[in-house]
N, C-alpha and C positions, 0 to 999 in steps of 0.2 A: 572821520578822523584822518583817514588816507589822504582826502583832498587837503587839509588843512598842510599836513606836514609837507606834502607834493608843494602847497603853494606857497609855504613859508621858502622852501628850500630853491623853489624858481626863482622867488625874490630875492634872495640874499645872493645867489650864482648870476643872475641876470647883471645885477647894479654891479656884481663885483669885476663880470668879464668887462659892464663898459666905460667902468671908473678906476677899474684898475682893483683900488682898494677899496671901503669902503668902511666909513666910522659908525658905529652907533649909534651918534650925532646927526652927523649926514643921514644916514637911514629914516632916523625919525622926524626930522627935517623936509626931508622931501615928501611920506607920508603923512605929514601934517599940513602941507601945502597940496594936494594930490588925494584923489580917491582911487577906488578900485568899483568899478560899476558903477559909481553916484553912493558909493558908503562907506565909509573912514574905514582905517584898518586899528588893528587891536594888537597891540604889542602886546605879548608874554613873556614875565619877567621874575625872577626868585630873588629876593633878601636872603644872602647868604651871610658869611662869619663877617664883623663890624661893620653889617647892616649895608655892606655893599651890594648892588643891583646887578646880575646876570642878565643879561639878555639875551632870551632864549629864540623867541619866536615872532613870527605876525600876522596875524587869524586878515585872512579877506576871503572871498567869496562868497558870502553867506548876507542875507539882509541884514541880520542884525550881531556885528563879528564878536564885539564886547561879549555878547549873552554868552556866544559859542564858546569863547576863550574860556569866560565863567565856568564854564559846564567840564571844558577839559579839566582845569586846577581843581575845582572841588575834590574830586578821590584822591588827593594828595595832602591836602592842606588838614583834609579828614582826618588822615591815613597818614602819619608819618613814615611808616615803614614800608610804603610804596615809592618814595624815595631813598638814593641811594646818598645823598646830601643835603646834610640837614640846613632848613633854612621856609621861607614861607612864600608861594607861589603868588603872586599877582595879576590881574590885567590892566592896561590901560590903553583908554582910546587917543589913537592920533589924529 
């Protein structure tokens, strides 16, 4: 779990010192052109109030990052009250 959040937070700190800013667009954009090892990355993301998308995270280091993303959301999606905002967790592969 450590790695994942470590490597969400390198990615989002890395693209943002060398672009400056960086969109959620642009993010998955580059991620979907781009692997990390030879294995897509897995965006994590929550449907919140009118069904609008958060975008929380991006699962890489793992063989298979989708699976791992899955395994994170599950106790949540379970569990509503392991969230503090209601709404229903996702993954998807870029």
């Amino acid at each position: 779990m450590k790695k994942t959040i470590i490597g969400a937070c390198l990615t989002v700190c890395t693209a943002a010192s060398i672009a400056g800013d960086v969109s959620e667009v642009a993010l998955e954009k580059y991620f979907k052109n781009h692997t990390v090892s030879g294995n897509r990355v897995a965006a994590l993301k929550k449907r919140i109030i009118a069904n609008e998308v958060a975008y929380l995270a991006t699962i890489h280091g793992y063989p298979n990052n989708l699976a791992v993303c899955e395994e994170l959301i599950a106790p949540y999606n379970t569990d509503r009250s392991k969230s503090v905002l209601p709404g229903t967790y996702f993954c998807e592969l870029l």
